[in-house]
C-alpha positions as CSV (number, residue, x, y, z in Angstrom):
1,X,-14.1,-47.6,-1.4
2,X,-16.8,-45.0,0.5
3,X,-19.1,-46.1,-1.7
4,X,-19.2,-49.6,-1.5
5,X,-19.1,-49.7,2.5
6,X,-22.0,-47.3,1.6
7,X,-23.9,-50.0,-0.4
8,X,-22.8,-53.0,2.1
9,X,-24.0,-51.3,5.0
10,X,-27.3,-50.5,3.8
11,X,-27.4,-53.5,1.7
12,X,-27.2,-55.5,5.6
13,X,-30.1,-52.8,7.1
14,X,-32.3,-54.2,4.3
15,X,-33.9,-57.3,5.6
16,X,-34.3,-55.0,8.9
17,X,-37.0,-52.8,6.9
18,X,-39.2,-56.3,7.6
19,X,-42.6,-54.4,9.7
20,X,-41.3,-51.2,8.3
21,X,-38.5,-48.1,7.9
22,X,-39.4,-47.3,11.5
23,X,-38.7,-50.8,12.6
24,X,-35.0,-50.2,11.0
25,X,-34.1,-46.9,12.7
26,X,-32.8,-48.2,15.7
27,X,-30.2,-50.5,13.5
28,X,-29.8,-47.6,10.9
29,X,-28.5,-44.9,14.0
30,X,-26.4,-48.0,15.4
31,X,-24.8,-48.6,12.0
32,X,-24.5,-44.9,11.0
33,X,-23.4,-43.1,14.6
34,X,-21.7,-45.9,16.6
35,X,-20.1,-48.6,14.5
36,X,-18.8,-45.8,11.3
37,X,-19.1,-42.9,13.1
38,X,-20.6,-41.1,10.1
39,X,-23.1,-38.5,11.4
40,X,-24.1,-37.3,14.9
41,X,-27.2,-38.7,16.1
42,X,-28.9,-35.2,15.8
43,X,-28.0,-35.1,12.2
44,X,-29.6,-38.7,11.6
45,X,-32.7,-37.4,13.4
46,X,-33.0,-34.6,11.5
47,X,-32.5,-36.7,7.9
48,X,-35.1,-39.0,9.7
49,X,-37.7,-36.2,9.8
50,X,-37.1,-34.6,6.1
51,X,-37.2,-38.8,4.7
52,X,-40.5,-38.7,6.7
53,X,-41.6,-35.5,4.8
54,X,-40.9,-36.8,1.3
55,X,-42.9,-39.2,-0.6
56,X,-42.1,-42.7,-0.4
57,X,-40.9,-45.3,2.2
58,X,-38.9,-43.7,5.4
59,X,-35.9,-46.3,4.9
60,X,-35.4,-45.8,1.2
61,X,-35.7,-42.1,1.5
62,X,-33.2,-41.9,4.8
63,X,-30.6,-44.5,2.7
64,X,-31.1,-41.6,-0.2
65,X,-30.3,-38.8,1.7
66,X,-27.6,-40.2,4.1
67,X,-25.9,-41.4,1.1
68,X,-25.9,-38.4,-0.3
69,X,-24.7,-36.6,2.8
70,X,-22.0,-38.8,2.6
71,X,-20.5,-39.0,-0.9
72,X,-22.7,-37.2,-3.5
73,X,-24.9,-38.8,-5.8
74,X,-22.9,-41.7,-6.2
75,X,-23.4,-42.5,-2.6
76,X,-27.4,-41.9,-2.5
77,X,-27.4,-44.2,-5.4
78,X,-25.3,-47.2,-3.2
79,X,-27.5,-46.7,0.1
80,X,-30.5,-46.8,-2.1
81,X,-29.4,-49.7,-4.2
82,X,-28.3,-51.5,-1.2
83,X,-31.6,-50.6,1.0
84,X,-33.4,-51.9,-1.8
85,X,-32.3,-55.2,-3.4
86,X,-32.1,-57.5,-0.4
87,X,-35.6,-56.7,0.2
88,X,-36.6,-57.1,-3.7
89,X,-34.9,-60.8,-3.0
90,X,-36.3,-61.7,-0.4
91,X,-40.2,-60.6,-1.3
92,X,-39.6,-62.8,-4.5
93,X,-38.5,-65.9,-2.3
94,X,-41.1,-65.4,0.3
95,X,-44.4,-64.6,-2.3
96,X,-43.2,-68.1,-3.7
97,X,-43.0,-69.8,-0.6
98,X,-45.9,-68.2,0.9
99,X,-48.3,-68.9,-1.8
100,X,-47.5,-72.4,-1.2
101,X,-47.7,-72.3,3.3
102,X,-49.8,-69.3,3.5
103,X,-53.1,-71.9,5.1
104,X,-50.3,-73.4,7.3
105,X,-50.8,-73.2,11.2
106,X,-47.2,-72.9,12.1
107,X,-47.3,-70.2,9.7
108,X,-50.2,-68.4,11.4
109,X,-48.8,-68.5,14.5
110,X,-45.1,-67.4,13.3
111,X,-47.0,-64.0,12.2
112,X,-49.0,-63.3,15.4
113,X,-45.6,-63.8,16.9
114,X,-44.2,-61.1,14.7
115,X,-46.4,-58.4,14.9
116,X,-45.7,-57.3,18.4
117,X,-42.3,-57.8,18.1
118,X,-42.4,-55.0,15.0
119,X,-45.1,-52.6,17.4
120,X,-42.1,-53.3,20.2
121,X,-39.5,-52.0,17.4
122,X,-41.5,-48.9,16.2
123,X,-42.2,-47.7,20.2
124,X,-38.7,-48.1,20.6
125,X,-37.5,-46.1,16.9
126,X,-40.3,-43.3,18.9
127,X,-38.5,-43.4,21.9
128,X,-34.7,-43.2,20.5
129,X,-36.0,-40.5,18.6
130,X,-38.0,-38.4,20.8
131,X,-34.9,-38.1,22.9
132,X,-33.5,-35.5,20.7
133,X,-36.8,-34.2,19.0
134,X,-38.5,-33.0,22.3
135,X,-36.3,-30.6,23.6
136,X,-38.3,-28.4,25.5
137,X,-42.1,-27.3,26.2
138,X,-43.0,-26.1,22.7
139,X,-41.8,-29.1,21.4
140,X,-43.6,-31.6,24.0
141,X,-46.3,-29.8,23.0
142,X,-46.9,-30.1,19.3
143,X,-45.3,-33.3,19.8
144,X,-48.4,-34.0,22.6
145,X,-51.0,-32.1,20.4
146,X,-50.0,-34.4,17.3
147,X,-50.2,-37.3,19.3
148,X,-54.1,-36.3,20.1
149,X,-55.0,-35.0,16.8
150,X,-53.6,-37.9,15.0
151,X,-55.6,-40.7,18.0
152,X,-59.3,-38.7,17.6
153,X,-59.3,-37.5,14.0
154,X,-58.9,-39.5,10.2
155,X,-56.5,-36.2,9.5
156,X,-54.3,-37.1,6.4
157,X,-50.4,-37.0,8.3
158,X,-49.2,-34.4,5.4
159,X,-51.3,-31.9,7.2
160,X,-49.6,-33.1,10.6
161,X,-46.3,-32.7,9.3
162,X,-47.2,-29.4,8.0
163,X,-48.7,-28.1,11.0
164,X,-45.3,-29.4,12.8
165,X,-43.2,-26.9,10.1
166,X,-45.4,-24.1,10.5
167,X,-45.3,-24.4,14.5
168,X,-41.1,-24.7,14.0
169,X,-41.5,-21.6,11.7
170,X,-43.2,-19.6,14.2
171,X,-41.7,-20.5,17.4
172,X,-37.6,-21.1,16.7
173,X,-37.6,-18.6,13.3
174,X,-34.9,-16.8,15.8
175,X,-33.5,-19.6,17.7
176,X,-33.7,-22.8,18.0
177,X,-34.3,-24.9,21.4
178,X,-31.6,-25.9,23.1
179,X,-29.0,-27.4,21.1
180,X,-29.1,-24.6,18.7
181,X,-28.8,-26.6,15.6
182,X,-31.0,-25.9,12.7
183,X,-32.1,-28.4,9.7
184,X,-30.2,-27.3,6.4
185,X,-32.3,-28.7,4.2
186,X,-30.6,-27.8,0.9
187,X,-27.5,-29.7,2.7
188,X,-29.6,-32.9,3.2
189,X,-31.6,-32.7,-0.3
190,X,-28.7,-31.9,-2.6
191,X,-29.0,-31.4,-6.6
192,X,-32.5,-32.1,-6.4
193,X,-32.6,-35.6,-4.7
């Protein structure tokens, strides 16, 4: 039974993925922390930051891994699954339609629309999240010094995310900010997933 609420609720945060996984994480933390009460929202923030780490699209790998967390493999396989195939439906309806309106006006105008509305989305993903990823100085700084180095410089964001670990190594090794919590990542990742 888990595992198909699993699939169903990540099979509705598909079509939210439209403009990106960051456009979905406000959705994913009110489907996951408020409405099923299935993590705290520090835990989702810190799956957020390990699916941002991994390879791949942030929703699909934060569906994996919250799946996981909540009912083995099985469950990564549902959230993935579900994350996936309404958005594998609906890019097959919409290529064919597209291809066919794509020189339309209307259509033009729908997608100038629809961009700020997704940069709106993201900003506000950055600002749900930055509530309980900037805890204190240290972290307002990297989080400040990212910021810059990612604005003035082409650096590839592997070596940003990198530089974030190595800063969390040196400065928290001992304790952590605040909230004391620390990332488990062998909890989130599982039998190699």
């Amino acid at each position: 039974m888990m595992i198909w609420k699993i699939f169903c609720t990540f099979f509705m945060l598909g079509p939210a993925t439209f403009g990106g996984g960051y456009a979905m994480i406000p959705l994913l933390e009110r489907a996951i922390i408020e409405k099923n009460r299935w993590m705290k929202k520090e835990e989702v923030t810190d799956v957020l930051a390990v699916s941002q780490t991994a390879p791949g699209s942030v929703a699909v790998n934060a569906a994996t891994f919250i799946g996981y967390r909540l009912a083995g493999p099985w469950g990564a396989l549902a959230a993935t699954v579900g994350i996936i195939l309404p958005t594998f439906i609906i890019i097959l309806i919409l290529t064919t339609l597209f291809l066919s309106v794509q020189h339309s006006p209307l259509v033009q105008a729908a997608f100038l629309g629809i961009r700020p509305a997704i940069v709106a989305l993201i900003l506000y993903a950055a600002y749900r999240t930055a509530k309980t990823s900037i805890l204190d100085k240290t972290t307002a700084a990297v989080a400040g010094i990212v910021l810059l180095i990612l604005l003035l410089s082409s650096i590839h964001p592997m070596f940003v995310i990198l530089f974030g670990g190595l800063i969390g190594a040196l400065f928290f090794k001992k304790e952590p900010p605040e909230n004391k919590r620390k990332l488990d990542l062998d909890y989130y990742m599982g039998a190699g997933i």
